[in-house]
mmJSON file of the N, C-alpha and C atoms, coordinates in Angstrom:
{"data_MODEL":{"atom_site":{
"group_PDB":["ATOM","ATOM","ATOM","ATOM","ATOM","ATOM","ATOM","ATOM","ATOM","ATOM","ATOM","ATOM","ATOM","ATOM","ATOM","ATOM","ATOM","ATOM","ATOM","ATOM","ATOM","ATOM","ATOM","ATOM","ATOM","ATOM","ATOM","ATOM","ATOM","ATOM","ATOM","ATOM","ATOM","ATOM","ATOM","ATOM","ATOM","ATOM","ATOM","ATOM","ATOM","ATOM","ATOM","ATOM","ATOM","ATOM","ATOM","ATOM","ATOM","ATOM","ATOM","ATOM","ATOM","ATOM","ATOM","ATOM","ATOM","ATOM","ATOM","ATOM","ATOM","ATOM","ATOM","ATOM","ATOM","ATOM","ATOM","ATOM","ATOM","ATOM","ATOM","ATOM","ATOM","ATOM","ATOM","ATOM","ATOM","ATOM","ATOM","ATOM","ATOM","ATOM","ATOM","ATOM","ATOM","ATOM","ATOM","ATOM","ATOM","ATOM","ATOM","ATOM","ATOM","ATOM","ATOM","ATOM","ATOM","ATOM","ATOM","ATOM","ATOM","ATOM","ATOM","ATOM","ATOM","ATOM","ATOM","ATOM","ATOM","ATOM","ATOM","ATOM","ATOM","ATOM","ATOM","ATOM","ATOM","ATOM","ATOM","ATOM","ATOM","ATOM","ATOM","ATOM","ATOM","ATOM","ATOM","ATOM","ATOM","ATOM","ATOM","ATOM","ATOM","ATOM","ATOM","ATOM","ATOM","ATOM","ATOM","ATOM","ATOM","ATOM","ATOM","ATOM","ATOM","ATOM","ATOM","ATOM","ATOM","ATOM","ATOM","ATOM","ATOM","ATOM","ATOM","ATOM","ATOM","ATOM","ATOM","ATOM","ATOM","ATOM","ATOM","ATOM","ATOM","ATOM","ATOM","ATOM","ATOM","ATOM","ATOM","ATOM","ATOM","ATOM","ATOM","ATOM","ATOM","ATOM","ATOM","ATOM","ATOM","ATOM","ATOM","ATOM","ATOM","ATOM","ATOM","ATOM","ATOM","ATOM","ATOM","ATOM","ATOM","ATOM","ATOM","ATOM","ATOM","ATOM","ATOM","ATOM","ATOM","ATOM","ATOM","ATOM","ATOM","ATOM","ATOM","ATOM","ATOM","ATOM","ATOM","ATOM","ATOM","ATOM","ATOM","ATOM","ATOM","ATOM","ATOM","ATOM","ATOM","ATOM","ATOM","ATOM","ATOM","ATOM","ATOM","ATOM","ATOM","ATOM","ATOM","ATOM","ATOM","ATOM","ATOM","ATOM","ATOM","ATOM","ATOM","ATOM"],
"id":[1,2,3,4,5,6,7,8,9,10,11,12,13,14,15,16,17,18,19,20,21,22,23,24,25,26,27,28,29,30,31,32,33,34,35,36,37,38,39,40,41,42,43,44,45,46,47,48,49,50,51,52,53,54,55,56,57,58,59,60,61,62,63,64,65,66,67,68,69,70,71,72,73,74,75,76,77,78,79,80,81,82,83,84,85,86,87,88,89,90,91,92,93,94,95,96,97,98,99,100,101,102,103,104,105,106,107,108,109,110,111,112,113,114,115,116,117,118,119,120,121,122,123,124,125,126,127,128,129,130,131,132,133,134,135,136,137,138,139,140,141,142,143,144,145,146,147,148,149,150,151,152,153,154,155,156,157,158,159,160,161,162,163,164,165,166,167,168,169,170,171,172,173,174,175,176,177,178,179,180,181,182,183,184,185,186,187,188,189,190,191,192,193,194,195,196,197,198,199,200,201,202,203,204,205,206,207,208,209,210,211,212,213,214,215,216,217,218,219,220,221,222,223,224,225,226,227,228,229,230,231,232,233,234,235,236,237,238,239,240],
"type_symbol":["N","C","C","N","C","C","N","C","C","N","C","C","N","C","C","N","C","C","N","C","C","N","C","C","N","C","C","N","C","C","N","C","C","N","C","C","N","C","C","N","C","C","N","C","C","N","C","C","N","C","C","N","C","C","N","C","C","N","C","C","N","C","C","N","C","C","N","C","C","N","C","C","N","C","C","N","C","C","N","C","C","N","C","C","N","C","C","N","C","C","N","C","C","N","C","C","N","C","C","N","C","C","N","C","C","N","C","C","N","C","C","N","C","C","N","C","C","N","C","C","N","C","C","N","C","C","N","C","C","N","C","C","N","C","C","N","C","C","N","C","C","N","C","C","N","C","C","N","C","C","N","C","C","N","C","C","N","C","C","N","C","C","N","C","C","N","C","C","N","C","C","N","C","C","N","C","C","N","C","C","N","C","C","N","C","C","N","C","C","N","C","C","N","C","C","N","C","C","N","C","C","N","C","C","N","C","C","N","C","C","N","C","C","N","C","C","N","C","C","N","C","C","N","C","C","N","C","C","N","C","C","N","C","C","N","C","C","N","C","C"],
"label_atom_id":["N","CA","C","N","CA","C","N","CA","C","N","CA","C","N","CA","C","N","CA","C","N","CA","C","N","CA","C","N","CA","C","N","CA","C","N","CA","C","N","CA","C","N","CA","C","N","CA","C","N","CA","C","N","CA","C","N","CA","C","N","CA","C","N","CA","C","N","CA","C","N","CA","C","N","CA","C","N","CA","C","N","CA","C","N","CA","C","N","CA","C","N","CA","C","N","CA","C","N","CA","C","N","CA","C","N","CA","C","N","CA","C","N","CA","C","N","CA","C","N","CA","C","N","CA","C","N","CA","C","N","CA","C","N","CA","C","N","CA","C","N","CA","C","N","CA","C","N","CA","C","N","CA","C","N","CA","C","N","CA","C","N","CA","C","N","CA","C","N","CA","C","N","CA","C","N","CA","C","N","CA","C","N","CA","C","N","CA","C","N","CA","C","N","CA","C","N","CA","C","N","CA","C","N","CA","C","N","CA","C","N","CA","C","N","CA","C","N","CA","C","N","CA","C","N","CA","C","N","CA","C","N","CA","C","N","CA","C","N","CA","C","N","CA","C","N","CA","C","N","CA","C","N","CA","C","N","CA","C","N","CA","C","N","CA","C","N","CA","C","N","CA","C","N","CA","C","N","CA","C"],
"label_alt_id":[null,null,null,null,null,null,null,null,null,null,null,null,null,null,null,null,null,null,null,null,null,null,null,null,null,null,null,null,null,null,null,null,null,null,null,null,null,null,null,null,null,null,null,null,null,null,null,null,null,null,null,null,null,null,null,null,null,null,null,null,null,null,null,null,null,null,null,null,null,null,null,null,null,null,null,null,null,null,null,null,null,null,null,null,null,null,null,null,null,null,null,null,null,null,null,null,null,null,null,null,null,null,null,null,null,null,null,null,null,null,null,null,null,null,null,null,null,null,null,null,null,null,null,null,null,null,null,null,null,null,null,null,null,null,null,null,null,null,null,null,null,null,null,null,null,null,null,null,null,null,null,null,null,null,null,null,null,null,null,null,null,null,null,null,null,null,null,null,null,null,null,null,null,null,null,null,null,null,null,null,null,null,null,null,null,null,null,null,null,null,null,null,null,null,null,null,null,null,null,null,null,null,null,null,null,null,null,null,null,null,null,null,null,null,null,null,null,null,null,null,null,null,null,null,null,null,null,null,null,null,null,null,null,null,null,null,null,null,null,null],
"label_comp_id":["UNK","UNK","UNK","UNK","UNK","UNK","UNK","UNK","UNK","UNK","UNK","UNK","UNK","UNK","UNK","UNK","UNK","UNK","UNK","UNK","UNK","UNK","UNK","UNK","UNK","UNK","UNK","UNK","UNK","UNK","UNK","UNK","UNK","UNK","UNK","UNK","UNK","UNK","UNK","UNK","UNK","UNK","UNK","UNK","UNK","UNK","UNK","UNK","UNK","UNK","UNK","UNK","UNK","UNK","UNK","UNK","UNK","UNK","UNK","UNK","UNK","UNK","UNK","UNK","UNK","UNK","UNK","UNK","UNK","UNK","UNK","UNK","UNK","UNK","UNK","UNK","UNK","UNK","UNK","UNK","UNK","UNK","UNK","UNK","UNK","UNK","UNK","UNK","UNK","UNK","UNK","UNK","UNK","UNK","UNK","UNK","UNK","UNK","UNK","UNK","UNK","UNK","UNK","UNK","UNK","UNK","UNK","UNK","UNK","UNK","UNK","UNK","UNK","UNK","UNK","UNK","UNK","UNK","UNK","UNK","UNK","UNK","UNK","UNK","UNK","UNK","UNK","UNK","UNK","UNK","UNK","UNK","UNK","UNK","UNK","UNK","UNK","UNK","UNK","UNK","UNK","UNK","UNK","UNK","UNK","UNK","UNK","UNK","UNK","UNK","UNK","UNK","UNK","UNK","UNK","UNK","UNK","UNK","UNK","UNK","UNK","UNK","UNK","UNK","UNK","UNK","UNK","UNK","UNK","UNK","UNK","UNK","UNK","UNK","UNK","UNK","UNK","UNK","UNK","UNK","UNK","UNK","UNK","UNK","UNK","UNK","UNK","UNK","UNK","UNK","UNK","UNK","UNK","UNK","UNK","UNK","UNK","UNK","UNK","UNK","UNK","UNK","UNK","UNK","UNK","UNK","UNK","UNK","UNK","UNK","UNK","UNK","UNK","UNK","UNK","UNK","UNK","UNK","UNK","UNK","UNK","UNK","UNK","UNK","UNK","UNK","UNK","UNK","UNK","UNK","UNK","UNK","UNK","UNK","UNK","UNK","UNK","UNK","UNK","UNK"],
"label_asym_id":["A","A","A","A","A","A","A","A","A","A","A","A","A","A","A","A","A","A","A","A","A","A","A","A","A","A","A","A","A","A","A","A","A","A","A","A","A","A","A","A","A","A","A","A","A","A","A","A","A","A","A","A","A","A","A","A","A","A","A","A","A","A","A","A","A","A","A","A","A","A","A","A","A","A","A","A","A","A","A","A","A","A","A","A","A","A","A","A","A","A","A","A","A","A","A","A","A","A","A","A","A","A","A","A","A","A","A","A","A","A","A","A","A","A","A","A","A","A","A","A","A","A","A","A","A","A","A","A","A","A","A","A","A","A","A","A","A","A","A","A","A","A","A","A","A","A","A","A","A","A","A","A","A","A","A","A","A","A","A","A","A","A","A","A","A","A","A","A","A","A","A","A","A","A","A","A","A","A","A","A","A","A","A","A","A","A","A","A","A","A","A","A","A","A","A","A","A","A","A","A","A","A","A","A","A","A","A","A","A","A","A","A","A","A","A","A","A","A","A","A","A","A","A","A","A","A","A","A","A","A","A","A","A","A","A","A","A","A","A","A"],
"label_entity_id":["1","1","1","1","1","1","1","1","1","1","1","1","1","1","1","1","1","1","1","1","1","1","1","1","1","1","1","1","1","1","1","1","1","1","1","1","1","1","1","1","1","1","1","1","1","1","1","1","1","1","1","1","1","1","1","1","1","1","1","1","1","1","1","1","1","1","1","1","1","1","1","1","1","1","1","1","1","1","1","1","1","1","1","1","1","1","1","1","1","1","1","1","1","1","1","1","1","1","1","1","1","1","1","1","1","1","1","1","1","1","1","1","1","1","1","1","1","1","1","1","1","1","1","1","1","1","1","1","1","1","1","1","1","1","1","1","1","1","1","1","1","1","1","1","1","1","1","1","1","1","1","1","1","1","1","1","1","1","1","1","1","1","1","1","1","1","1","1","1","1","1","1","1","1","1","1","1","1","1","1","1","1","1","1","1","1","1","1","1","1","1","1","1","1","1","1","1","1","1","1","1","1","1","1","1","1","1","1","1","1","1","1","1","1","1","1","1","1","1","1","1","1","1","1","1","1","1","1","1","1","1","1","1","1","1","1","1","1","1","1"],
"label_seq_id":[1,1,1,2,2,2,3,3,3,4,4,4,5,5,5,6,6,6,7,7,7,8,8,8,9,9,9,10,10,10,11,11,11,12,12,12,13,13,13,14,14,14,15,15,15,16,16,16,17,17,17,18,18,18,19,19,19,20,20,20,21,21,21,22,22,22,23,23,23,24,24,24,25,25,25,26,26,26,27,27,27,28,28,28,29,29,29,30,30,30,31,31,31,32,32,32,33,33,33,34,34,34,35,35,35,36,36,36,37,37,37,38,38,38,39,39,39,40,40,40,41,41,41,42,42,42,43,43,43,44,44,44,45,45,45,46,46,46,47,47,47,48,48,48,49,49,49,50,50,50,51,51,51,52,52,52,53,53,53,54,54,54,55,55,55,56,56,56,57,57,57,58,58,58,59,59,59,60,60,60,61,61,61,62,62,62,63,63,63,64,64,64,65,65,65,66,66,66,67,67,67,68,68,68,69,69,69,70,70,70,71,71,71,72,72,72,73,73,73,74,74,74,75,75,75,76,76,76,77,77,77,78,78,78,79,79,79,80,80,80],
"pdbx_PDB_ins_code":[null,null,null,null,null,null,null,null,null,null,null,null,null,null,null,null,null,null,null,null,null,null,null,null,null,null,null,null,null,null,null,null,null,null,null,null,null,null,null,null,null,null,null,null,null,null,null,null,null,null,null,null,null,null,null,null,null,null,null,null,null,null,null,null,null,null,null,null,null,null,null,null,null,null,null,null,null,null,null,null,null,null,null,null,null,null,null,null,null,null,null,null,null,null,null,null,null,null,null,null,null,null,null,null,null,null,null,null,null,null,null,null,null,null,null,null,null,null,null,null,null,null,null,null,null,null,null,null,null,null,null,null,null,null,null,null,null,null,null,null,null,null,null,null,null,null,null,null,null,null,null,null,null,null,null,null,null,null,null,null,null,null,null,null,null,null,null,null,null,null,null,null,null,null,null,null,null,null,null,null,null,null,null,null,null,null,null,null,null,null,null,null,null,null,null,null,null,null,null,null,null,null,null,null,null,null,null,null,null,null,null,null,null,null,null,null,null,null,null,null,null,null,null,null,null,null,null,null,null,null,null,null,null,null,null,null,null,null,null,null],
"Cartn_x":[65.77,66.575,67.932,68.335,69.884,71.107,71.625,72.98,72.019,71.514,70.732,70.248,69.705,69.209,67.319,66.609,65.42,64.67,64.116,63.285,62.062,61.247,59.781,59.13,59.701,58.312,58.498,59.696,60.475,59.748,59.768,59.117,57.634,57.051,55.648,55.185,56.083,55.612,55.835,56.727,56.857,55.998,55.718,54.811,53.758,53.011,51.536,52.273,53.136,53.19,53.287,53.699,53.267,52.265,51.282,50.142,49.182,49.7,48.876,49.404,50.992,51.214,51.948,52.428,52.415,54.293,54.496,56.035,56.424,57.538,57.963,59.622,59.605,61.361,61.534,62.657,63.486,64.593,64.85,66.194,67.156,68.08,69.039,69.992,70.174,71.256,72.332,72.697,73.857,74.987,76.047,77.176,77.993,78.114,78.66,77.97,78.835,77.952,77.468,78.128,77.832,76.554,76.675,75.547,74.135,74.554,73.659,72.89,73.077,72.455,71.976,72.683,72.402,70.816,70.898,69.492,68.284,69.048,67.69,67.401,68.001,67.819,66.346,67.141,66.64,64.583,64.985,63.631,62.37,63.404,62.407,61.696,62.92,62.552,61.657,61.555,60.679,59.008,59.086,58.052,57.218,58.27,57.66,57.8,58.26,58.812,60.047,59.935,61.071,61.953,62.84,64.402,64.002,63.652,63.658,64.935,65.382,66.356,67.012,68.484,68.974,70.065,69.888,70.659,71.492,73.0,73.398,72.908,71.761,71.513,69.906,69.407,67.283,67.848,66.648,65.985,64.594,64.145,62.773,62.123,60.873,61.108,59.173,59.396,57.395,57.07,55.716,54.831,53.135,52.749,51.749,50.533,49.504,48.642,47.48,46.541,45.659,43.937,44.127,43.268,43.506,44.998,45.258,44.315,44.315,42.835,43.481,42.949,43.572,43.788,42.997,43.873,44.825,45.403,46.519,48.195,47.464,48.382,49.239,50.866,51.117,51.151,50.912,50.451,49.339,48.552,46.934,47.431,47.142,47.826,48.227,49.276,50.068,50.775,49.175,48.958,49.841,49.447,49.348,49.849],
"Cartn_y":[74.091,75.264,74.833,75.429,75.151,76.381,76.08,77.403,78.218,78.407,79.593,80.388,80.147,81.514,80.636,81.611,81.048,81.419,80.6,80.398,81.228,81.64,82.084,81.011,79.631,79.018,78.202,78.434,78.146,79.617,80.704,81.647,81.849,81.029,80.939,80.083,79.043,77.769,78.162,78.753,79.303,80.062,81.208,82.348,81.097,80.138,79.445,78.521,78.151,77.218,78.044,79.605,80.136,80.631,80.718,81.685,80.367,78.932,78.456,78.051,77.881,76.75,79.03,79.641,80.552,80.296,79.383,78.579,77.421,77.665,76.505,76.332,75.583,75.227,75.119,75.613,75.186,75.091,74.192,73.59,74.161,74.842,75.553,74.987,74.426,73.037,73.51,74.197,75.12,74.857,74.341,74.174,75.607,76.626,77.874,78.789,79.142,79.48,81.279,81.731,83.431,83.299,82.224,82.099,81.451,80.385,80.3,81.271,81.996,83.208,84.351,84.287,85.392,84.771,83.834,82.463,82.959,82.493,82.545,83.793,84.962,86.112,86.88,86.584,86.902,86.144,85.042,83.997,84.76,85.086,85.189,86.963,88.128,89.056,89.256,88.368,87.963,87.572,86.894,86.074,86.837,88.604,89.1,88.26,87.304,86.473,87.192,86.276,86.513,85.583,85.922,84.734,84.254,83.417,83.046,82.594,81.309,80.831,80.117,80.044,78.988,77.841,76.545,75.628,74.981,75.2,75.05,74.846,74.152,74.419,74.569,74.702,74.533,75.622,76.7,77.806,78.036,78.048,78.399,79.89,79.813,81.311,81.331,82.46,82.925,84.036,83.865,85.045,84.866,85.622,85.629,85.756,85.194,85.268,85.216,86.232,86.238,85.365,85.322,84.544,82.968,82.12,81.076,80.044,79.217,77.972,77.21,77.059,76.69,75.133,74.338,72.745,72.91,74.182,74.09,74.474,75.506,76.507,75.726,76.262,75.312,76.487,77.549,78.335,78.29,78.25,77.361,76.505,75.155,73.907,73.031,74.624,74.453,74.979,76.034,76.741,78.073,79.145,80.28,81.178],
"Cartn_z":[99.576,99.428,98.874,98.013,97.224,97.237,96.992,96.394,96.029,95.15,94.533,95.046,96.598,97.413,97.184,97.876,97.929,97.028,95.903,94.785,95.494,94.415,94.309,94.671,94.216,94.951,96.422,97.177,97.92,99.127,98.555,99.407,99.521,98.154,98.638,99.697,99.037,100.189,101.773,101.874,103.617,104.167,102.788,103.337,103.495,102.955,103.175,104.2,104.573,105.826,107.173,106.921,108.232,108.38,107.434,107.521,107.932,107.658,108.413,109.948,110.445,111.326,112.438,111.652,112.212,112.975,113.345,113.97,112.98,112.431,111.448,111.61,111.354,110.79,109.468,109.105,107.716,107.86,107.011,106.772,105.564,105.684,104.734,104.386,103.16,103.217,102.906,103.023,102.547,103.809,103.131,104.034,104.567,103.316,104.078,104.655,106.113,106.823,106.365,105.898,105.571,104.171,103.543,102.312,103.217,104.031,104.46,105.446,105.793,107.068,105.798,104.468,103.504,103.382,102.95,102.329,103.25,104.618,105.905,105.964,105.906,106.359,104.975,103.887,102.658,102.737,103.051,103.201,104.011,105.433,106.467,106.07,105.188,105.051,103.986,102.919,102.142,102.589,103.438,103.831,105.33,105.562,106.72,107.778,107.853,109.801,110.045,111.215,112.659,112.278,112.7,112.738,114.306,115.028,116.317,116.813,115.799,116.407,115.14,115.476,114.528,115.238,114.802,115.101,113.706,113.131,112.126,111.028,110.465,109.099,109.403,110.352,110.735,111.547,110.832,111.254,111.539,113.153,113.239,112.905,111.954,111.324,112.147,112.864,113.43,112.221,112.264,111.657,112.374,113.174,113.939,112.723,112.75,112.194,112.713,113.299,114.052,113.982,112.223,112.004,111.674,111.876,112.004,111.827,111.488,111.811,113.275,114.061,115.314,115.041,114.064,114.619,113.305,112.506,112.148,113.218,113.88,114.28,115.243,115.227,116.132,117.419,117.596,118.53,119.826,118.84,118.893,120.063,119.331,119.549,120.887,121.091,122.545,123.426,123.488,124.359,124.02,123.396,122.433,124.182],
"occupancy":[1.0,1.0,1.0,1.0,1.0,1.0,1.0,1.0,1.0,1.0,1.0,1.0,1.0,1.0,1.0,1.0,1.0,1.0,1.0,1.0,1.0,1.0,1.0,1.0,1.0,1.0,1.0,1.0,1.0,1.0,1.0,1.0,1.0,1.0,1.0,1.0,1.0,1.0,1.0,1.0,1.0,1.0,1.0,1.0,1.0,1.0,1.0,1.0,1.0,1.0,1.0,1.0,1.0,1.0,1.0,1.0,1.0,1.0,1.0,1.0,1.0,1.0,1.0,1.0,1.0,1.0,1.0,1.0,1.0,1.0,1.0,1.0,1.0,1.0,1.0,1.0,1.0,1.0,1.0,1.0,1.0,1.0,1.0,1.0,1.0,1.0,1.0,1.0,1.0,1.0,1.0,1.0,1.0,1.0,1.0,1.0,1.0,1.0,1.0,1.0,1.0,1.0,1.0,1.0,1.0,1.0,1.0,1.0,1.0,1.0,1.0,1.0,1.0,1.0,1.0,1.0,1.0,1.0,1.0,1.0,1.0,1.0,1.0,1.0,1.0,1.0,1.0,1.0,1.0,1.0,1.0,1.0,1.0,1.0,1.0,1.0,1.0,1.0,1.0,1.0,1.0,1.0,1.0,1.0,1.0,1.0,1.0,1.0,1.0,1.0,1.0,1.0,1.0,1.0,1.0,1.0,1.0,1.0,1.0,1.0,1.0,1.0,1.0,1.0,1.0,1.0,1.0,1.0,1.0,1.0,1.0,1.0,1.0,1.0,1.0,1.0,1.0,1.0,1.0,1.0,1.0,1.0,1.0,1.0,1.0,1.0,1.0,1.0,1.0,1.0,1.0,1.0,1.0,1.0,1.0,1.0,1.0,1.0,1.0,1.0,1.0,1.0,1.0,1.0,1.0,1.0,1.0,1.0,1.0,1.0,1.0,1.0,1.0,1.0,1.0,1.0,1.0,1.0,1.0,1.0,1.0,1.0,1.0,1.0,1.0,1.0,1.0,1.0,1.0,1.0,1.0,1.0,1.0,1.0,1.0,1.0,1.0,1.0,1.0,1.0],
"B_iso_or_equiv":[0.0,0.0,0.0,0.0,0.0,0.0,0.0,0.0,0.0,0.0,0.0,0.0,0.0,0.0,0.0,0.0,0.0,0.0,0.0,0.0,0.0,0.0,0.0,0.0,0.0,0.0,0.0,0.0,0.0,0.0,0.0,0.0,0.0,0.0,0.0,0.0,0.0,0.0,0.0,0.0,0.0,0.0,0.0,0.0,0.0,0.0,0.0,0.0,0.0,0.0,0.0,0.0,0.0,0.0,0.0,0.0,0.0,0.0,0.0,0.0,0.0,0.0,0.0,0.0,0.0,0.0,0.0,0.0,0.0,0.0,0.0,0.0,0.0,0.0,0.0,0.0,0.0,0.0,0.0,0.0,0.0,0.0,0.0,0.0,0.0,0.0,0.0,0.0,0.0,0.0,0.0,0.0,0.0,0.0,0.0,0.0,0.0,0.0,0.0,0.0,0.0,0.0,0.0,0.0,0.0,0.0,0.0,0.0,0.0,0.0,0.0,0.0,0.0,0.0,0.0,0.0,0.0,0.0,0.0,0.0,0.0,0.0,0.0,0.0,0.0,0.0,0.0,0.0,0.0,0.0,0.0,0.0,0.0,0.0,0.0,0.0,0.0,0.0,0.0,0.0,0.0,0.0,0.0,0.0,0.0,0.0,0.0,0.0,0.0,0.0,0.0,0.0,0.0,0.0,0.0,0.0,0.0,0.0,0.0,0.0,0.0,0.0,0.0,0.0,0.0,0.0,0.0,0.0,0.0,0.0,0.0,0.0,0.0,0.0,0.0,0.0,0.0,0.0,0.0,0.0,0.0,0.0,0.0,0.0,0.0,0.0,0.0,0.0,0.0,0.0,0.0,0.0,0.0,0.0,0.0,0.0,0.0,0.0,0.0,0.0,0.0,0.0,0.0,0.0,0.0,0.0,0.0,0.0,0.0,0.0,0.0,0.0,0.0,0.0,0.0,0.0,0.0,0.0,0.0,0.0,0.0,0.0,0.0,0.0,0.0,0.0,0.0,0.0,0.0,0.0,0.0,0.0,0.0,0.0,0.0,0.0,0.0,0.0,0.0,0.0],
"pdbx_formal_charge":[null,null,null,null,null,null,null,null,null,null,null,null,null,null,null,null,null,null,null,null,null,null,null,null,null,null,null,null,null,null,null,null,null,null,null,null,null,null,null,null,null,null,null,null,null,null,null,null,null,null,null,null,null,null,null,null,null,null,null,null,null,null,null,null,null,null,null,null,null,null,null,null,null,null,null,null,null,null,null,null,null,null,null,null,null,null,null,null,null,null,null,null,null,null,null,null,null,null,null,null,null,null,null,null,null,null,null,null,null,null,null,null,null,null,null,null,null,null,null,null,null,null,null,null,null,null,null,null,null,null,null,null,null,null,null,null,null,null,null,null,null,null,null,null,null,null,null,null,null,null,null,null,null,null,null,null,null,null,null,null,null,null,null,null,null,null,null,null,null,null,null,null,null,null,null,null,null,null,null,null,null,null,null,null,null,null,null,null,null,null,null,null,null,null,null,null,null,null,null,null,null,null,null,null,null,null,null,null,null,null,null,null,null,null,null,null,null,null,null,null,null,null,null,null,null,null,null,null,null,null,null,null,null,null,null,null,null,null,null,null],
"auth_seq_id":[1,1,1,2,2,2,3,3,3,4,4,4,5,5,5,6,6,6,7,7,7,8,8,8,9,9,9,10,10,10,11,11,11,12,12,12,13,13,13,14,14,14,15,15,15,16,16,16,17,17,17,18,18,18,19,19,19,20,20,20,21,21,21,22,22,22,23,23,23,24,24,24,25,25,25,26,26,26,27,27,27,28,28,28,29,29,29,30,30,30,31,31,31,32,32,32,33,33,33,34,34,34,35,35,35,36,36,36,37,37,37,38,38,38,39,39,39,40,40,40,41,41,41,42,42,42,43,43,43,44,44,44,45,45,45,46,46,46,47,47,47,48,48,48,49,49,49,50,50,50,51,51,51,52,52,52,53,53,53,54,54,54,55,55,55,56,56,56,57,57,57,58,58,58,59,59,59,60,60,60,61,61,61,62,62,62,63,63,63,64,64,64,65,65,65,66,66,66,67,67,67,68,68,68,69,69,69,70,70,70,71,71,71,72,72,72,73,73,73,74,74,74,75,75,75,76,76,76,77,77,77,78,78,78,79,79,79,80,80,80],
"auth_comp_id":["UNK","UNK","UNK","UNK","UNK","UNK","UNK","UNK","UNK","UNK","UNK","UNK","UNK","UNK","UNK","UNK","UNK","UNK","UNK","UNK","UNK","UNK","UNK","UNK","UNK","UNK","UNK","UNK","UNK","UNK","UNK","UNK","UNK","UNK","UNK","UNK","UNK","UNK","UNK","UNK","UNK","UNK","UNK","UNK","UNK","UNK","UNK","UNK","UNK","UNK","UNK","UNK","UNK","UNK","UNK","UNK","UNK","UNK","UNK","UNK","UNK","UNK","UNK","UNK","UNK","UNK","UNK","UNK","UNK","UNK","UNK","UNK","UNK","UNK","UNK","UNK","UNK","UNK","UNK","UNK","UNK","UNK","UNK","UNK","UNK","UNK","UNK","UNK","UNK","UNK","UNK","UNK","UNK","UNK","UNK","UNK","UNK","UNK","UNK","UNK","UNK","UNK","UNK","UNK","UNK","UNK","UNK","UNK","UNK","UNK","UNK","UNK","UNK","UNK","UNK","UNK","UNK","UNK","UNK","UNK","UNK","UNK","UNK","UNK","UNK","UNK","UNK","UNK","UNK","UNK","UNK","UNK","UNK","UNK","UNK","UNK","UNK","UNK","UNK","UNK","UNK","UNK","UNK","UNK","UNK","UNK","UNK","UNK","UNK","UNK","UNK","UNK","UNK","UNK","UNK","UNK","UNK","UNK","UNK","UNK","UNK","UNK","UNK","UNK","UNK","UNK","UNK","UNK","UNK","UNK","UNK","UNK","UNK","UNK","UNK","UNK","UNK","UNK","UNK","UNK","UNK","UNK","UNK","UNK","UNK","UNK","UNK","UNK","UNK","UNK","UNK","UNK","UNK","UNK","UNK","UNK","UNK","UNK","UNK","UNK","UNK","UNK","UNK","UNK","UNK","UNK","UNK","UNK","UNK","UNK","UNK","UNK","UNK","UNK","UNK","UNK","UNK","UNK","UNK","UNK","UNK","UNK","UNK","UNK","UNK","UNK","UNK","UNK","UNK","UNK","UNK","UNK","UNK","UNK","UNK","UNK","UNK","UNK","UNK","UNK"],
"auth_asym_id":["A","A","A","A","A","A","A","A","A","A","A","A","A","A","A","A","A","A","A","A","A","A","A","A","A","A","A","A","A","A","A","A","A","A","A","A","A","A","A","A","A","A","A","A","A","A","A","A","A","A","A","A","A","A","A","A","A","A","A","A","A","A","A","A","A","A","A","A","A","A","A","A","A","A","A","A","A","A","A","A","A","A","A","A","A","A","A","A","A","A","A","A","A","A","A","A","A","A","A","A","A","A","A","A","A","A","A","A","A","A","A","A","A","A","A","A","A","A","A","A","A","A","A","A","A","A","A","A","A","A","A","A","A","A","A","A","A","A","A","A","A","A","A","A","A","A","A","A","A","A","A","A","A","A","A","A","A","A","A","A","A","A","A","A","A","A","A","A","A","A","A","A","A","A","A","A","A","A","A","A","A","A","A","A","A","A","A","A","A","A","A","A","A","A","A","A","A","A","A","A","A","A","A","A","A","A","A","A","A","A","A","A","A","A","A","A","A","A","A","A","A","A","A","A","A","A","A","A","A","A","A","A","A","A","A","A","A","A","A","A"],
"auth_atom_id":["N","CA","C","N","CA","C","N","CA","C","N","CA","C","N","CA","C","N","CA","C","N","CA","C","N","CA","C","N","CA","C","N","CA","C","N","CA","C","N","CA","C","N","CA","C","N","CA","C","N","CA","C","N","CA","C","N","CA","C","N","CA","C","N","CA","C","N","CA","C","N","CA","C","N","CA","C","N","CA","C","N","CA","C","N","CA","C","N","CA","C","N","CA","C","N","CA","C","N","CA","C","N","CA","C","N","CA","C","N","CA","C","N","CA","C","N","CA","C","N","CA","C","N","CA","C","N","CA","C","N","CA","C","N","CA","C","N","CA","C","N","CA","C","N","CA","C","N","CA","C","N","CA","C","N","CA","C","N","CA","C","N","CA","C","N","CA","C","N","CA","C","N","CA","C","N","CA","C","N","CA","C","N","CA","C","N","CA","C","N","CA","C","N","CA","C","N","CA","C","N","CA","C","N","CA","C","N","CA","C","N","CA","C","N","CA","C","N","CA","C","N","CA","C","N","CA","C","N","CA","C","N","CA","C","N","CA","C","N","CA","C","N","CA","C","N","CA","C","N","CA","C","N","CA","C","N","CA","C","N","CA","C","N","CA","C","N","CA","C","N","CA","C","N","CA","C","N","CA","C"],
"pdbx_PDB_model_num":[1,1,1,1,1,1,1,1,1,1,1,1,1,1,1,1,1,1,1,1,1,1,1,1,1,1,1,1,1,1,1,1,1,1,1,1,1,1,1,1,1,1,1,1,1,1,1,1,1,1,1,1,1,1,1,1,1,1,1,1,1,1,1,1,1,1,1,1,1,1,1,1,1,1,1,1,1,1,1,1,1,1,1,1,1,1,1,1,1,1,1,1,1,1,1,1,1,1,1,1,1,1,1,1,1,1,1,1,1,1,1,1,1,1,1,1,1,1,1,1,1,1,1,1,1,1,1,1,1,1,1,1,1,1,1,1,1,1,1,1,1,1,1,1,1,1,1,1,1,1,1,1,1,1,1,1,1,1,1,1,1,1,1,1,1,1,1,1,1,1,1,1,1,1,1,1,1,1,1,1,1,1,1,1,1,1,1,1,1,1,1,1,1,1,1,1,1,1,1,1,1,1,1,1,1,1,1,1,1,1,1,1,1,1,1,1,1,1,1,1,1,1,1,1,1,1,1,1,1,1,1,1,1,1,1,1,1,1,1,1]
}}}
């Protein structure tokens, strides 16, 4: 993720890392903090997730996926 806000292929890749792991982190490298929350906010509304939580620049973003593959999911996993 850069200054630029989140690329098309920056939002695909999330949408396919939650549709398989369903709980992820990303990392927003963005030093200011109002661009960066613009970035995460924009990402997660893009990609249909949750904002769960943020710790200064890693944001955990959920999207439940009912049909998950379970030895992807980290739901699954440990203990859903």
């Amino acid at each position: 993720m850069a200054n630029n806000g989140a690329s098309p292929a920056v939002v695909d890749e999330t949408a396919r890392a939650l549709a398989d792991h369903e709980l992820i982190k990303v990392k927003i490298n963005v030093d200011d903090r109002v661009e960066r929350k613009s970035i995460g906010t924009q990402l997660a509304t893009e990609c249909g997730a949750d904002v769960v939580h943020t710790v200064g620049k890693t944001w955990v973003l959920f999207k439940p996926n009912p049909q998950a593959e379970p030895k992807l999911s980290n739901l699954a996993r440990f203990g859903r």
